[in-house]
C-alpha positions as CSV (number, residue, x, y, z in Angstrom):
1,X,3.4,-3.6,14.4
2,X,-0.4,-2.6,14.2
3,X,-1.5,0.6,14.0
4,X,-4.6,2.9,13.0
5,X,-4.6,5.9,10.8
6,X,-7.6,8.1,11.2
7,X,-8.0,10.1,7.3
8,X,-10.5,12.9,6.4
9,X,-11.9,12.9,3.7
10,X,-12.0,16.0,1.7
11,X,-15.2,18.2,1.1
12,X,-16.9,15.9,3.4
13,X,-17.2,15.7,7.5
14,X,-16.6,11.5,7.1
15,X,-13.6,10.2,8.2
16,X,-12.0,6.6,7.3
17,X,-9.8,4.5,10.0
18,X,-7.4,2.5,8.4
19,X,-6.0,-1.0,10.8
20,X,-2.4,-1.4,9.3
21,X,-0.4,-4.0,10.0
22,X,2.9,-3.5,9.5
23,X,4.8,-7.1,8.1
24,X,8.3,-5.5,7.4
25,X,10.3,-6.8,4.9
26,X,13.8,-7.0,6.4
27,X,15.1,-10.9,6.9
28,X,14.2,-10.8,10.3
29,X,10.7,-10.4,10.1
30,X,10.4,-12.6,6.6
31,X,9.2,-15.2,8.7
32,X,6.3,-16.2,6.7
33,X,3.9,-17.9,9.7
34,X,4.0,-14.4,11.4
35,X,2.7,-12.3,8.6
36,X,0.2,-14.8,7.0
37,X,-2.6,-14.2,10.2
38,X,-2.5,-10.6,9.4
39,X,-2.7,-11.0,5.6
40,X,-6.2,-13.3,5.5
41,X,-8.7,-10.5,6.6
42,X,-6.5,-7.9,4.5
43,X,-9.0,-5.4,2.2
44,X,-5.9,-3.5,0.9
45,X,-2.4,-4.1,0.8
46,X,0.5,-1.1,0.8
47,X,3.5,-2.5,-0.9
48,X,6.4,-0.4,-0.1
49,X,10.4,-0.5,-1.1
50,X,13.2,1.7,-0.9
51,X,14.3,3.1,-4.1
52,X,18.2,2.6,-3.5
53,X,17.6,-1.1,-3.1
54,X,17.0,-3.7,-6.1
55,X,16.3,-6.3,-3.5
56,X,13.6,-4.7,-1.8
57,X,12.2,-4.0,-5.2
58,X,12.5,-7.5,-6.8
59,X,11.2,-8.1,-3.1
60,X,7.5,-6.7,-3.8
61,X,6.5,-9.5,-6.0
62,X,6.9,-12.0,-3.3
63,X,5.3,-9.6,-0.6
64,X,2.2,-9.1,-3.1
65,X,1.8,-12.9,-4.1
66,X,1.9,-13.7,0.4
67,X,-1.0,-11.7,0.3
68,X,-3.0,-12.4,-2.3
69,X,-2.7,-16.3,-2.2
70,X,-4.6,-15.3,1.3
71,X,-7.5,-14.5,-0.8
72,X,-7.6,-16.6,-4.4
73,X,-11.2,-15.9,-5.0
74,X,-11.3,-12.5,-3.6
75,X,-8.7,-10.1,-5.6
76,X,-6.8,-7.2,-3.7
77,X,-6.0,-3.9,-4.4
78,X,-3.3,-1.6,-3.0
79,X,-0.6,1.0,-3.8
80,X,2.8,0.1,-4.2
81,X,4.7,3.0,-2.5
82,X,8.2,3.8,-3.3
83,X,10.1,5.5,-0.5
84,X,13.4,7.1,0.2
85,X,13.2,9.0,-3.1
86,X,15.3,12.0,-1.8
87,X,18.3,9.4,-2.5
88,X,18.1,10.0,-5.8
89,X,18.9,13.5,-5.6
90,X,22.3,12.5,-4.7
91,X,23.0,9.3,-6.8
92,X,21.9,6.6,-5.1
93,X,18.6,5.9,-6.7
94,X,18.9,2.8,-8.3
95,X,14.9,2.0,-8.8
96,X,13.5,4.4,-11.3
97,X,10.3,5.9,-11.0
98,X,9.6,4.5,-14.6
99,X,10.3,1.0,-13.2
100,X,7.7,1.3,-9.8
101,X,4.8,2.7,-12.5
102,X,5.0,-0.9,-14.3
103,X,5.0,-3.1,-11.4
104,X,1.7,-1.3,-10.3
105,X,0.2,-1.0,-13.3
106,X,0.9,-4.7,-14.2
107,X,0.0,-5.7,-10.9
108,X,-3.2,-3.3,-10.1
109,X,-1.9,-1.4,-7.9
110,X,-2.1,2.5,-7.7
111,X,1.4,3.9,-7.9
112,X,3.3,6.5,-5.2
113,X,6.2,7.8,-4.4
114,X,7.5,9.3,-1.1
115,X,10.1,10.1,1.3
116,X,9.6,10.1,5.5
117,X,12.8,11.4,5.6
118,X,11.9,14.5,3.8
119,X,8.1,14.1,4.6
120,X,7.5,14.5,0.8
121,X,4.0,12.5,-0.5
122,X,3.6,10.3,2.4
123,X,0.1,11.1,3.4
124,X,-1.0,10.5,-0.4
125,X,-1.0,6.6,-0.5
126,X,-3.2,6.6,2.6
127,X,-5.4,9.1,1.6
128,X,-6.3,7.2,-2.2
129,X,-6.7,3.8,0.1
130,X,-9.0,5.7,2.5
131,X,-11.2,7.3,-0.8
132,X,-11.6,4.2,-2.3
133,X,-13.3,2.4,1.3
134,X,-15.3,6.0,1.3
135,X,-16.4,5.4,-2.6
136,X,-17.3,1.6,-1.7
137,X,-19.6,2.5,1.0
138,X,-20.9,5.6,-0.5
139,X,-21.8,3.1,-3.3
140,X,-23.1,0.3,-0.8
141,X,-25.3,2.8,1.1
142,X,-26.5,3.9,-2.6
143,X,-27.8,0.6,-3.7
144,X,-29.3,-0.2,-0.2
145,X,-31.7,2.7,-0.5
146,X,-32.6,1.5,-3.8
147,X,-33.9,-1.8,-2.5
């Protein structure tokens, strides 16, 4: 699925669009020809797993390397985004939060949690991605006027 978020950024009147892709990780679409055209022009990736599943955990490595053997020379950032936490309030969190923070941090990756279902820290991961293409501009605009 493609889509495009539209973001505001705060204290400003600037707002970012973000072109998402959407190369979900259930077997049926882990056909790797399919994602790959989406992946080589990607300037962000959201890696994101369900927090009652190992598998789609363990999962994120594989999604992460796809996308950045797109780009060898050219590193990519991202949030991982770990959703479905309002499992855990009844048992069947099996990914701690604990676990999530080391993958991103070993992997640079900014770390979030959310759940859709409850509507609980979704719009976060979006709006850190959108802040950091605002900061890069900002700072390319900066060093243009300095030439």
């Amino acid at each position: 699925d493609f889509c495009v978020k539209v973001v505001q950024i705060p204290e400003t009147s600037t707002s970012v669009e973000l072109y998402m892709f959407d190369c979900a990780g259930q077997s049926i679409f882990n056909q790797r020809d399919l994602g790959t055209r989406h992946w080589e022009g990607a300037s962000m990736v959201v890696v994101v797993y369900d927090v009652s599943s190992r598998e789609s955990f363990q999962s994120c490595a594989k999604w992460l390397a796809g996308v950045r053997a797109m780009r060898p020379n050219n590193p990519i950032g991202g949030v991982l985004l770990a959703n479905k936490t309002d499992l855990r309030e009844n048992g069947r969190g099996v990914v701690t939060t604990q676990e999530g923070q080391e993958f991103a941090s070993q992997n640079g990756l900014e770390f979030f949690e959310c759940s859709a279902f409850g509507g609980t820290g979704v719009d976060a991961p979006f709006n850190h991605i959108a802040q950091a293409f605002h900061s890069k501009y900002d700072m390319l605009v900066s060093r243009s006027e300095d030439l």
